[in-house]
TIKE-840884 format. One line per field, with one value per atom (N, C-alpha, C): atom name; x, y, z; residue number from 1. Coordinates in pm, 1 decimal, always signed. Last residue first. Example, Ala and Ser with C-alpha at 12.3 -4.5 7.8 and 13.67 -1.06 7.14 Angstrom:
<sites>
at: c(N,CA,C,N,CA,C)
X: c(+1285.0,+1367.0,+1290.0,+1319.0,+1230.0,+1320.0)
Y: c(-225.0,-106.0,+3.0,-569.0,-450.0,-330.0)
Z: c(+708.0,+714.0,+787.0,+780.0,+780.0,+780.0)
i: c(2,2,2,1,1,1)
</sites>
This chain:
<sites>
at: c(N,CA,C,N,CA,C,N,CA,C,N,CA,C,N,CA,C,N,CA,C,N,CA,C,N,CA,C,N,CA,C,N,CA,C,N,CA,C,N,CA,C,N,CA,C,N,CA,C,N,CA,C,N,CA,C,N,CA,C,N,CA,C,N,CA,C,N,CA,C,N,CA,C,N,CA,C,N,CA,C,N,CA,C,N,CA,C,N,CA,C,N,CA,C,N,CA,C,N,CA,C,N,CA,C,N,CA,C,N,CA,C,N,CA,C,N,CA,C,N,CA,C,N,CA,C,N,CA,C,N,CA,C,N,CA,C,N,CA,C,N,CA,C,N,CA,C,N,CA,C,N,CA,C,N,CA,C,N,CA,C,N,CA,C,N,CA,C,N,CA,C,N,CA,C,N,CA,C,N,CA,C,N,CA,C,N,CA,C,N,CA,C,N,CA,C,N,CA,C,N,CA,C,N,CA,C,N,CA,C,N,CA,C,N,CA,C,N,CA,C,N,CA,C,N,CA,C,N,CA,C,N,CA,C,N,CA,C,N,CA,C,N,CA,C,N,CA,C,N,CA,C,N,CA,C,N,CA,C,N,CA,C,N,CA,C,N,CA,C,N,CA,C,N,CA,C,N,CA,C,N,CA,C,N,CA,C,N,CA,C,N,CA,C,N,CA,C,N,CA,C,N,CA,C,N,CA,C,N,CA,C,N,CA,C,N,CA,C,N,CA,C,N,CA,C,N,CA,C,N,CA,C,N,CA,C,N,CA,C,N,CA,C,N,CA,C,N,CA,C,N,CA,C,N,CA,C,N,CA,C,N,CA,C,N,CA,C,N,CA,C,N,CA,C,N,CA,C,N,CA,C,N,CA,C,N,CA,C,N,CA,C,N,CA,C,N,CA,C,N,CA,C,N,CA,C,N,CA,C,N,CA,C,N,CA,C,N,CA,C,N,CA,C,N,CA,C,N,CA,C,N,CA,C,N,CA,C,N,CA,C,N,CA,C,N,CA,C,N,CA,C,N,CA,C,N,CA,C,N,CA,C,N,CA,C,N,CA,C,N,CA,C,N,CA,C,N,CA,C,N,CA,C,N,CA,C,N,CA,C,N,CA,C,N,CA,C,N,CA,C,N,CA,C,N,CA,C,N,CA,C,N,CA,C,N,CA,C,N,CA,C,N,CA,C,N,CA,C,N,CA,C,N,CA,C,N,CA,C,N,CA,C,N,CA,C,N,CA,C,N,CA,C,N,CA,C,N,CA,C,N,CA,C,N,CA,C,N,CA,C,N,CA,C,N,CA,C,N,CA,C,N,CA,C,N,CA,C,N,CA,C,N,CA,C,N,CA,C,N,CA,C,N,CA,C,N,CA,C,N,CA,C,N,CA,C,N,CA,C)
X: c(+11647.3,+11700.4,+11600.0,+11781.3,+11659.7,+11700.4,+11953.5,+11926.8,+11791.6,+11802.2,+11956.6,+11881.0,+11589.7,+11629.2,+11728.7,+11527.7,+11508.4,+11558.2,+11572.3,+11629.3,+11596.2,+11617.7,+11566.7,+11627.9,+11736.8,+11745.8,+11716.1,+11702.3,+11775.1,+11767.3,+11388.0,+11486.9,+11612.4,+11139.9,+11267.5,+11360.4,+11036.2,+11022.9,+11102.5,+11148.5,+11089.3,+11106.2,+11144.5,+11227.9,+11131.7,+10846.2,+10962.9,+11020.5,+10811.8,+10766.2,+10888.9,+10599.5,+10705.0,+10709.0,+10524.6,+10456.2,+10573.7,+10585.9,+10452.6,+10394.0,+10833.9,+10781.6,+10625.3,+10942.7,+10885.7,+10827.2,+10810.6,+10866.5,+10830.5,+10701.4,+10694.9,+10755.3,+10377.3,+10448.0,+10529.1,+10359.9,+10333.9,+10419.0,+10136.5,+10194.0,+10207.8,+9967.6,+10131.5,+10196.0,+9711.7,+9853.9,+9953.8,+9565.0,+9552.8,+9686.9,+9708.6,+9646.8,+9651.4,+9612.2,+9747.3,+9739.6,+9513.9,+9448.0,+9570.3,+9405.8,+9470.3,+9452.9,+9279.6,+9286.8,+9372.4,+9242.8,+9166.2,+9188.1,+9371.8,+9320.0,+9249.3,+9559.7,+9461.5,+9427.6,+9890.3,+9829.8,+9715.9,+10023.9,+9950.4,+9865.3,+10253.5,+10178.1,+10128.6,+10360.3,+10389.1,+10275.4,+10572.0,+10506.0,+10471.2,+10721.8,+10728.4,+10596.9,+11001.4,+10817.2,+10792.5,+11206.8,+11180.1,+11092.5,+11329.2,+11186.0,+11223.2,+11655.8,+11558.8,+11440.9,+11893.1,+11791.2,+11650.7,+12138.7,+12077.7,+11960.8,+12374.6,+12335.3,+12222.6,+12435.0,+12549.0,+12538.1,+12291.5,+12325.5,+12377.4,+12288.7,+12153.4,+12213.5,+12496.0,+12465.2,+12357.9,+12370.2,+12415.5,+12389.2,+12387.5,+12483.0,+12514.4,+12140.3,+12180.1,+12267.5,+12175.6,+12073.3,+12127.1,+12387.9,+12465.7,+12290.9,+12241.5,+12352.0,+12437.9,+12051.3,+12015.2,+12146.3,+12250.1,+12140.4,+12092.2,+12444.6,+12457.5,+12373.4,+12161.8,+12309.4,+12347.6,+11816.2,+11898.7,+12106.8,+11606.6,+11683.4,+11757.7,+11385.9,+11416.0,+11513.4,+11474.5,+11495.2,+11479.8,+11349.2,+11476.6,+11539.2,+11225.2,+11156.3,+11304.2,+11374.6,+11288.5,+11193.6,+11554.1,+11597.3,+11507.8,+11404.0,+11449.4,+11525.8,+11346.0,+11243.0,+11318.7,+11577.3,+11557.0,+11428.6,+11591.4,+11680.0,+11624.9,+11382.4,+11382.6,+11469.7,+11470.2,+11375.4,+11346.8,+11684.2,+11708.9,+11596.1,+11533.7,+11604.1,+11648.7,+11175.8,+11337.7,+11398.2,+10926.3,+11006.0,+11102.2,+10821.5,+10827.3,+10987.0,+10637.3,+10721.8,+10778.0,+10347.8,+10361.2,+10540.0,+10202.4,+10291.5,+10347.8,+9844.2,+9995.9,+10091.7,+9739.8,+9722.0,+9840.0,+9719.3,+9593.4,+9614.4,+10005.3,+9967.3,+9846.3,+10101.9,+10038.4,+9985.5,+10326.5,+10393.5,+10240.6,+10025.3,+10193.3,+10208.0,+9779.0,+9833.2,+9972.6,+9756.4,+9714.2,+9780.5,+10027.1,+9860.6,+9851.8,+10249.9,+10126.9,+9989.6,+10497.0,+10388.8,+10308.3,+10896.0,+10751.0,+10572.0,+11170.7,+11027.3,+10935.9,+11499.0,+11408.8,+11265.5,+11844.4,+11695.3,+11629.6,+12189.8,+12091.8,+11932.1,+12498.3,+12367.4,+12279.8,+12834.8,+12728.1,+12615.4,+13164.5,+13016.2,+12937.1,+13408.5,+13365.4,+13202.5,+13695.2,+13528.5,+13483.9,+13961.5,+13976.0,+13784.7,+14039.7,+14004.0,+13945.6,+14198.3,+14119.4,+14012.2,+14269.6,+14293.7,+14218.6,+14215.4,+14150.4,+14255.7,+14267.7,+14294.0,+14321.7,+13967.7,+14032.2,+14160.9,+13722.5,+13815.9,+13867.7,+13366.3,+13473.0,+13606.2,+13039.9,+13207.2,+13327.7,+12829.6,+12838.7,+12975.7,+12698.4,+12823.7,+12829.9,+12396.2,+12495.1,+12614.9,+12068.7,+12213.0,+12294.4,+11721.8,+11827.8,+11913.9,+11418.7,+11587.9,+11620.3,+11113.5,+11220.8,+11319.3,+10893.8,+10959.5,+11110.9,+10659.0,+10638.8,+10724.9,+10727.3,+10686.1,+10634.8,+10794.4,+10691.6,+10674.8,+10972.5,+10808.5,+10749.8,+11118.6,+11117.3,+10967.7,+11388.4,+11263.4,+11253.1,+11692.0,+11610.1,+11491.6,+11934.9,+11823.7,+11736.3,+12275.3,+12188.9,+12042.1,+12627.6,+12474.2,+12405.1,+12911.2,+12835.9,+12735.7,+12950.5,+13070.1,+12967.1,+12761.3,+12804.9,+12877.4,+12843.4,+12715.2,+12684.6,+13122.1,+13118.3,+12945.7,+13061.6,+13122.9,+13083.8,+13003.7,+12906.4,+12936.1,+13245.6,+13141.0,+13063.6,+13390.6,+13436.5,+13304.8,+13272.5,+13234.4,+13299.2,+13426.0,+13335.2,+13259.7,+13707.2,+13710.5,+13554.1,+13633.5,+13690.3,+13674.2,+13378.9,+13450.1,+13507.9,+13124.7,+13123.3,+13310.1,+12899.7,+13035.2,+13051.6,+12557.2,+12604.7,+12799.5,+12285.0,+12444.7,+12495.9,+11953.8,+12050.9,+12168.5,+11597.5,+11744.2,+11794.2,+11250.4,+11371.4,+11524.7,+10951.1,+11106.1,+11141.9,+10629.4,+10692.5,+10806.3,+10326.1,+10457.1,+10528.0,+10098.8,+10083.3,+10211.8,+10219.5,+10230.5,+10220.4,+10050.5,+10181.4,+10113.9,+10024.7,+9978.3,+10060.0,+10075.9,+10154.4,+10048.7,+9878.3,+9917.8,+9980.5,+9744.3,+9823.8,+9904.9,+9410.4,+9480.7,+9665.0,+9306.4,+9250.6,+9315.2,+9540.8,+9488.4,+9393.3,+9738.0,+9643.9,+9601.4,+9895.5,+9789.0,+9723.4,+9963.2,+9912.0,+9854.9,+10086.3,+9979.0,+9878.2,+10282.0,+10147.9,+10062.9,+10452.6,+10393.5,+10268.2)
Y: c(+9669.2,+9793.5,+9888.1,+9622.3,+9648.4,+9718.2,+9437.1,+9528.1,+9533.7,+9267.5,+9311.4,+9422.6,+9193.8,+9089.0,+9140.4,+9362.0,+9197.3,+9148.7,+9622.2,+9596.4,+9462.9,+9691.3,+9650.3,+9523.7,+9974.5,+9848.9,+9849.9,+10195.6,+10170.9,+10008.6,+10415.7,+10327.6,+10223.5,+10613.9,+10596.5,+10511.4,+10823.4,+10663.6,+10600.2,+11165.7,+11044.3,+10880.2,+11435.0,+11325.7,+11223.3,+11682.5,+11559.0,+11506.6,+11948.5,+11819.1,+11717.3,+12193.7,+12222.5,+12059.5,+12405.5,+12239.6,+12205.1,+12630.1,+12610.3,+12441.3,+12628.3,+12707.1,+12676.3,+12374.8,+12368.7,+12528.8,+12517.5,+12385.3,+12389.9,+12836.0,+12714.9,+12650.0,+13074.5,+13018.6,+12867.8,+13377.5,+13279.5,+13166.8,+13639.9,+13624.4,+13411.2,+13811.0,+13895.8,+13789.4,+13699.4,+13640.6,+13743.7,+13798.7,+13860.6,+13826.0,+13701.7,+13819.8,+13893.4,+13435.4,+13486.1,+13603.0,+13279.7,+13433.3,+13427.1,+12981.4,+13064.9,+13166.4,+12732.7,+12790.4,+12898.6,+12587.9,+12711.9,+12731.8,+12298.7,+12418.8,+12492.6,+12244.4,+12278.3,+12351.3,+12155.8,+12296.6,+12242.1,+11995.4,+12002.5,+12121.7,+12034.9,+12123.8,+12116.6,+11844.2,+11842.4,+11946.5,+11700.1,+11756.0,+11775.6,+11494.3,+11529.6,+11573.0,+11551.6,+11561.4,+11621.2,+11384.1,+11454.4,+11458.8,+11288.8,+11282.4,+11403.2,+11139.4,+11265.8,+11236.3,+10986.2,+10998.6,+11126.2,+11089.0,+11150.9,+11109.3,+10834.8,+10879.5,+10999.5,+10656.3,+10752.0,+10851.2,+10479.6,+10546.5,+10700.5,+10292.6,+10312.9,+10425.7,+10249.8,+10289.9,+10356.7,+10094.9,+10239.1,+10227.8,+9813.5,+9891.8,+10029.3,+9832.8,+9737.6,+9780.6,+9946.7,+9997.8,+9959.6,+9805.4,+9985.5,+10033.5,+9545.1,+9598.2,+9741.9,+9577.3,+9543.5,+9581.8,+9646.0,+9741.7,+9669.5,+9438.7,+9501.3,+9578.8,+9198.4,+9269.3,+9324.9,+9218.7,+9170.6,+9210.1,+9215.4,+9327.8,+9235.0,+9216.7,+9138.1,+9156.6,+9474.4,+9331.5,+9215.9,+9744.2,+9694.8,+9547.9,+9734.1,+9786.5,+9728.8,+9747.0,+9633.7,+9652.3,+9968.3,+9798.9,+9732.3,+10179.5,+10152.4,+10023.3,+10150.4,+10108.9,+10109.4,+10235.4,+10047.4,+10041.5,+10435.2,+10379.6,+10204.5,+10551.3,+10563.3,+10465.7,+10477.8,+10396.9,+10409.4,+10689.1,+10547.1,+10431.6,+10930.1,+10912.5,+10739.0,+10901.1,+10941.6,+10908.5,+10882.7,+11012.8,+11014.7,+10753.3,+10713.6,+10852.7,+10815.3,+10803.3,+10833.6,+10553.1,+10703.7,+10704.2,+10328.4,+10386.5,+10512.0,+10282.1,+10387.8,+10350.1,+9970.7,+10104.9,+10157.4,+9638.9,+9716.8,+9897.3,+9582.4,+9584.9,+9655.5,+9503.4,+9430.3,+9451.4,+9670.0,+9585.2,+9503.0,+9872.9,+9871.9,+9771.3,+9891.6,+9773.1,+9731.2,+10175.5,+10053.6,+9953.1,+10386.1,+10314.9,+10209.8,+10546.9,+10629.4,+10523.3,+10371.9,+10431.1,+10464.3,+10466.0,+10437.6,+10453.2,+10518.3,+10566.1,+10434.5,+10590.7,+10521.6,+10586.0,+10736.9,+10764.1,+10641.7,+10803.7,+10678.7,+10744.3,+10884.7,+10969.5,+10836.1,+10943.0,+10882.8,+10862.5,+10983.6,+11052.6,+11024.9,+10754.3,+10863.0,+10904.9,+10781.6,+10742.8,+10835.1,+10510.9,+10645.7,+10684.8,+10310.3,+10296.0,+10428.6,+10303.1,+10224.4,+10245.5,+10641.8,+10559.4,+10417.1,+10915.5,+10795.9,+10692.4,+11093.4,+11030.6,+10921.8,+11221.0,+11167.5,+11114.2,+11144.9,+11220.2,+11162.4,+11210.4,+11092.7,+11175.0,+11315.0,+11317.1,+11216.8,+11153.4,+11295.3,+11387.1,+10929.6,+10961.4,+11121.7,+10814.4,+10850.7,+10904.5,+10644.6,+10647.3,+10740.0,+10556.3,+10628.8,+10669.9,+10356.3,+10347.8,+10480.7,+10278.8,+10319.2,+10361.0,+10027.1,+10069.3,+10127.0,+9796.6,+9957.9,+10013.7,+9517.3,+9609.3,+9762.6,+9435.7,+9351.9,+9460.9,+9627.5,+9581.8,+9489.4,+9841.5,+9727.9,+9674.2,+10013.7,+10046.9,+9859.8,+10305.9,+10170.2,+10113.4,+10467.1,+10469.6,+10355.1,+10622.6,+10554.6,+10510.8,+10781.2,+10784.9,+10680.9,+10781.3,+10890.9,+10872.8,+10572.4,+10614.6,+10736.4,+10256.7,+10356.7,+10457.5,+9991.4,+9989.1,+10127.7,+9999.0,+9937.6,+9922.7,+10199.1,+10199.6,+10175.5,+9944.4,+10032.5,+10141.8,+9817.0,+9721.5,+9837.6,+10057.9,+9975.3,+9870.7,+10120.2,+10150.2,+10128.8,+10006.7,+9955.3,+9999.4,+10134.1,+10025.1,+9906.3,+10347.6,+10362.6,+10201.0,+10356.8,+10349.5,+10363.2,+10592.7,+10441.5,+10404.1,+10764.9,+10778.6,+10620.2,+10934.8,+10754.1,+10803.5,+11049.8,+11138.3,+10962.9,+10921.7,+10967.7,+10982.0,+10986.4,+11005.7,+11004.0,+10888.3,+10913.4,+10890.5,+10963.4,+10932.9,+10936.6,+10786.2,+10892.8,+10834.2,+10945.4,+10892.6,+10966.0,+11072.1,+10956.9,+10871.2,+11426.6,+11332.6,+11183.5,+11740.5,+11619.9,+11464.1,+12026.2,+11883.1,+11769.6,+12359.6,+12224.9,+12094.3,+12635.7,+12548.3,+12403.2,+12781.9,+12769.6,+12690.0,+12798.1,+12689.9,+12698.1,+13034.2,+12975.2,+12826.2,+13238.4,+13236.0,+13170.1,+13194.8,+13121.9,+13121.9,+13439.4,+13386.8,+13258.1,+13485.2,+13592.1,+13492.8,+13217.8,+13284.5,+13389.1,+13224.1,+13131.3,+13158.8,+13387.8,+13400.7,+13313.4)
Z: c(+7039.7,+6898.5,+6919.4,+7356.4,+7304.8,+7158.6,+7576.6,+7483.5,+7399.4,+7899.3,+7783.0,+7669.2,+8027.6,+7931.6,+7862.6,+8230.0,+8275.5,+8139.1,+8165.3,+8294.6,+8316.6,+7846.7,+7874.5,+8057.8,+7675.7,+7777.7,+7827.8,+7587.9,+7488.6,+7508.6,+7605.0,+7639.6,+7520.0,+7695.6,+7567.8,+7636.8,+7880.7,+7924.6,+7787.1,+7920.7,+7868.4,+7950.4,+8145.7,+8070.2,+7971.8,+8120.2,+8163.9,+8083.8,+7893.7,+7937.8,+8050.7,+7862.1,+7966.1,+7971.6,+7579.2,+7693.9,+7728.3,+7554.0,+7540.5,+7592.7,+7590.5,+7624.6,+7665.7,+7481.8,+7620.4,+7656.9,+7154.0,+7252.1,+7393.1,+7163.7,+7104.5,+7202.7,+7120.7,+7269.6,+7168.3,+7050.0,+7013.8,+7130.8,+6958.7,+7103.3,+7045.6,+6814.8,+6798.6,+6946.3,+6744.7,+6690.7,+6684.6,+6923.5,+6849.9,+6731.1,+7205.9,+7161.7,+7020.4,+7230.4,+7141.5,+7122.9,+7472.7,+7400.6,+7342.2,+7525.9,+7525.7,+7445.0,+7457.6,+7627.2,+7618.7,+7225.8,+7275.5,+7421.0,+7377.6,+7239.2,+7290.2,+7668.1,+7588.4,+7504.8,+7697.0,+7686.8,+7660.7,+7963.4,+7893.7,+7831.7,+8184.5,+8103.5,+7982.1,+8415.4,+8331.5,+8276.5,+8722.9,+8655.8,+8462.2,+8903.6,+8812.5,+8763.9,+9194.2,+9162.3,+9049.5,+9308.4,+9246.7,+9152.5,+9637.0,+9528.8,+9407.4,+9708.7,+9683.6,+9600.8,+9933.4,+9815.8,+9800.9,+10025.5,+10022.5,+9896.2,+10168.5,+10030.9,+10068.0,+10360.0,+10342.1,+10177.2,+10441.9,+10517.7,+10471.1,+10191.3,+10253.9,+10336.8,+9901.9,+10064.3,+10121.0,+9627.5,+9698.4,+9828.2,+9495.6,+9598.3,+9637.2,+9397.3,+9522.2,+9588.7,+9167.2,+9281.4,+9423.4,+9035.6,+9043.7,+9118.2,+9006.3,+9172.7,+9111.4,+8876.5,+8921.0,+9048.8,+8589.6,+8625.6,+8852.0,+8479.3,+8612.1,+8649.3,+8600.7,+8593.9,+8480.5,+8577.6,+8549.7,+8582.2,+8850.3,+8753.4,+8727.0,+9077.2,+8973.2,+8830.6,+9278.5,+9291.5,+9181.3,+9208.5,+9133.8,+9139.2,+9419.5,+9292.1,+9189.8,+9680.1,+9624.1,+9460.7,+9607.6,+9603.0,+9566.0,+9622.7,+9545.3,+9480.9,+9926.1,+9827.8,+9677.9,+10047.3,+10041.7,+9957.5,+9979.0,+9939.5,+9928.1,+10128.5,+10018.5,+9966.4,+10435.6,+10321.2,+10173.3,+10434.0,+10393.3,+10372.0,+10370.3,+10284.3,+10265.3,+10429.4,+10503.4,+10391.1,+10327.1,+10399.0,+10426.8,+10023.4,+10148.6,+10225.2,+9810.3,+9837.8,+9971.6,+9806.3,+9821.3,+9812.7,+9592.4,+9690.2,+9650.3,+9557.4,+9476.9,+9647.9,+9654.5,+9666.5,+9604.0,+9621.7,+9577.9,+9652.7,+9582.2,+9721.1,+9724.5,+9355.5,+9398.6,+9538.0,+9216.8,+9299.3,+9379.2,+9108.0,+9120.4,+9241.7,+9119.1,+9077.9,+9055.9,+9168.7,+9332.4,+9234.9,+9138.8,+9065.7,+9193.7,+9013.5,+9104.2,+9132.7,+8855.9,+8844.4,+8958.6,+8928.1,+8945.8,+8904.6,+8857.2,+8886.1,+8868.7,+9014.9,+8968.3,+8971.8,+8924.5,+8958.4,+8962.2,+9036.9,+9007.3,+9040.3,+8951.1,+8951.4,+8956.8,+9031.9,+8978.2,+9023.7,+9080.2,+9128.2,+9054.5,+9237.7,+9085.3,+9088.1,+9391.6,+9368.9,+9258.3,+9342.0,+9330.6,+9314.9,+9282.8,+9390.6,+9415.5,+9028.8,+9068.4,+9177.4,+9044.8,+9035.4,+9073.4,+8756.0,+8871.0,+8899.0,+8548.9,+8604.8,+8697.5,+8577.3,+8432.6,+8480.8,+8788.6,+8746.5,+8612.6,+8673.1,+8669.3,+8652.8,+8786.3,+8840.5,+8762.8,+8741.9,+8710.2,+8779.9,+8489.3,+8554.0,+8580.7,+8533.8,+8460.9,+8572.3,+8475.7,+8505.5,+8455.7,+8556.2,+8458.3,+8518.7,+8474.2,+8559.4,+8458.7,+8588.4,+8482.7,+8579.1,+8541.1,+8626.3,+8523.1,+8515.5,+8477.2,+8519.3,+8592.0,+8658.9,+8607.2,+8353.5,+8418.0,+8518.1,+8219.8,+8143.2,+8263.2,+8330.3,+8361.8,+8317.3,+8101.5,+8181.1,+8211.8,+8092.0,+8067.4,+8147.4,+8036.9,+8062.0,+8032.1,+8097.1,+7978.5,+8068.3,+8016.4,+8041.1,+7985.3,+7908.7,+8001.1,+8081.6,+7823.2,+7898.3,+7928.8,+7838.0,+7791.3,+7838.0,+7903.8,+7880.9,+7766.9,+8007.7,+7890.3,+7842.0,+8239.3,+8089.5,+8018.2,+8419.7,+8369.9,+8233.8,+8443.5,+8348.4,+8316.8,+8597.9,+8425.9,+8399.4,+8843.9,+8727.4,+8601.4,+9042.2,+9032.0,+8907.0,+8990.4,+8893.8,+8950.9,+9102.5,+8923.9,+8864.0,+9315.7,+9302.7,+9159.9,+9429.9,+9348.6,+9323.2,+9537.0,+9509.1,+9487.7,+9371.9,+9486.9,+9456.0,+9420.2,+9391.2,+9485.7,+9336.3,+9436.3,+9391.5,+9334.9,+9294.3,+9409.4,+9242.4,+9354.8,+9305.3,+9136.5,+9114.4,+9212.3,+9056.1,+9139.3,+9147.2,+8874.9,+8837.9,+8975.8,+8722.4,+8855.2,+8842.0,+8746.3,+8650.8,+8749.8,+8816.0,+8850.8,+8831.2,+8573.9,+8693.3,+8724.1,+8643.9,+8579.7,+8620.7,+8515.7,+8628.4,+8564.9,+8308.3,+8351.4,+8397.9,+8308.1,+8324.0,+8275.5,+8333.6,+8375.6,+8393.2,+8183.4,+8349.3,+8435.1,+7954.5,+7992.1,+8107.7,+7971.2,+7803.9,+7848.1,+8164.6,+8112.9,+7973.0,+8243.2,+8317.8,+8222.1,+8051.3,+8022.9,+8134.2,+8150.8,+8019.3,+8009.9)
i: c(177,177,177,176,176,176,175,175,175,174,174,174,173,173,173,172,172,172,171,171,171,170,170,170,169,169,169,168,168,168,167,167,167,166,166,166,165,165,165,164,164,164,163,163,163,162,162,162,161,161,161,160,160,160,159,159,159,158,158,158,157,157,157,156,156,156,155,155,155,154,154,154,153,153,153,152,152,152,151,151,151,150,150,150,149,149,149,148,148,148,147,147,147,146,146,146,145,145,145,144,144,144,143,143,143,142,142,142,141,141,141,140,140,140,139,139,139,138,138,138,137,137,137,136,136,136,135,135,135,134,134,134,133,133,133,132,132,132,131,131,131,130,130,130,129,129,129,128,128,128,127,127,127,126,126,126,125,125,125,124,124,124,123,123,123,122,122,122,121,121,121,120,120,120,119,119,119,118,118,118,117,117,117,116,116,116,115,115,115,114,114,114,113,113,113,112,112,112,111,111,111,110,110,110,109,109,109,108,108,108,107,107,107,106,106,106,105,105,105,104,104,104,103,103,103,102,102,102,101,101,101,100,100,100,99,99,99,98,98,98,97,97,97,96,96,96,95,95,95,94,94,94,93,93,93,92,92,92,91,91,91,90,90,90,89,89,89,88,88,88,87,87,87,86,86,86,85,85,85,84,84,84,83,83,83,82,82,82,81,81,81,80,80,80,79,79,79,78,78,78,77,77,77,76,76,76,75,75,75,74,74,74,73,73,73,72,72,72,71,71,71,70,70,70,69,69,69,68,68,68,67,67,67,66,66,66,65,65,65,64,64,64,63,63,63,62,62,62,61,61,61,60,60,60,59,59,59,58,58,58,57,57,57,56,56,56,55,55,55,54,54,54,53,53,53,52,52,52,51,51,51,50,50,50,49,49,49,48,48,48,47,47,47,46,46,46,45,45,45,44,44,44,43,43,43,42,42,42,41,41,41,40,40,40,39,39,39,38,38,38,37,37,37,36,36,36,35,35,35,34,34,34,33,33,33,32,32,32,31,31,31,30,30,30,29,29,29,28,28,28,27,27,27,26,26,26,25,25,25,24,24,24,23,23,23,22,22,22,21,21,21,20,20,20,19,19,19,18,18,18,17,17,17,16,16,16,15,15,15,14,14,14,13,13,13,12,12,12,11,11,11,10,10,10,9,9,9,8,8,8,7,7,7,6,6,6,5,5,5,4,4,4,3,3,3,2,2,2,1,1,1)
</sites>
């Protein structure tokens, strides 16, 4: 649809932001403090670094026993910029899965608990971290033919957006209102 009503700009652009996820198995009773943060999900950013976290549970049997692993989701991002972490260039996201992993450590190294070890302790070996390349569709005014207002485009139809940077907590100092 937005080809046909916008054929000169269309196209998504990718956002100077770069994620990496990973599916971590965790144990029942390594995830009771994370619970008690919230029982599904939650999201939080790192003001000295620019650095966003987001968590959630995407397996918990209902039964479990202590020991029993429960499937939980860990992203981090990054900004795209030479002034990230101080090394005057963007880091790229790096190709194998277990450097990925260990870059996610060191981006997460000044973290307060528990945010700081549900990174620390995902297994470098035994995880599949993944990029996932965020885009986004800025419409421009007038870049589009409504033909004639019988053609209307709303919400993500018309701007296709990523997650947010919205946080509830704060990964170096606890809660945030």
């Amino acid at each position: 649809m937005r080809k046909w009503l916008c054929p000169e700009s269309y196209a998504n652009k990718r956002l100077p932001i770069r994620l990496l996820g990973v599916s971590v198995p965790y144990t029942k009773k390594r995830c009771e403090v994370i619970r008690t943060l919230d029982p599904f999900f939650f999201q939080g950013t790192d003001p000295a670094k620019n650095v966003f976290m987001f968590f959630s549970f995407l397996k918990v049997p209902p039964q479990a026993s202590a020991g029993e692993k429960v499937t939980c989701q860990v992203l981090t991002s990054w900004p795209f910029d030479e002034k990230f972490m101080g090394i005057g260039k963007p880091i790229e996201t790096p190709a194998g899965s277990v450097e990925r992993v260990r870059l996610m450590k060191e981006i997460s190294s000044g973290w307060i608990e528990p945010f700081r070890s549900i990174v620390h302790d995902i297994p470098r070996e035994e995880v599949e971290a993944k990029e996932i390349r965020l885009e986004d569709w800025p419409p421009e005014v007038g870049s589009w033919d409504n033909r004639h207002g019988r053609v209307t485009l709303v919400g993500d139809a018309a701007h296709a957006m990523t997650m947010c940077k919205y946080t509830n907590f704060e990964l170096r100092g606890g809660h945030k209102d």
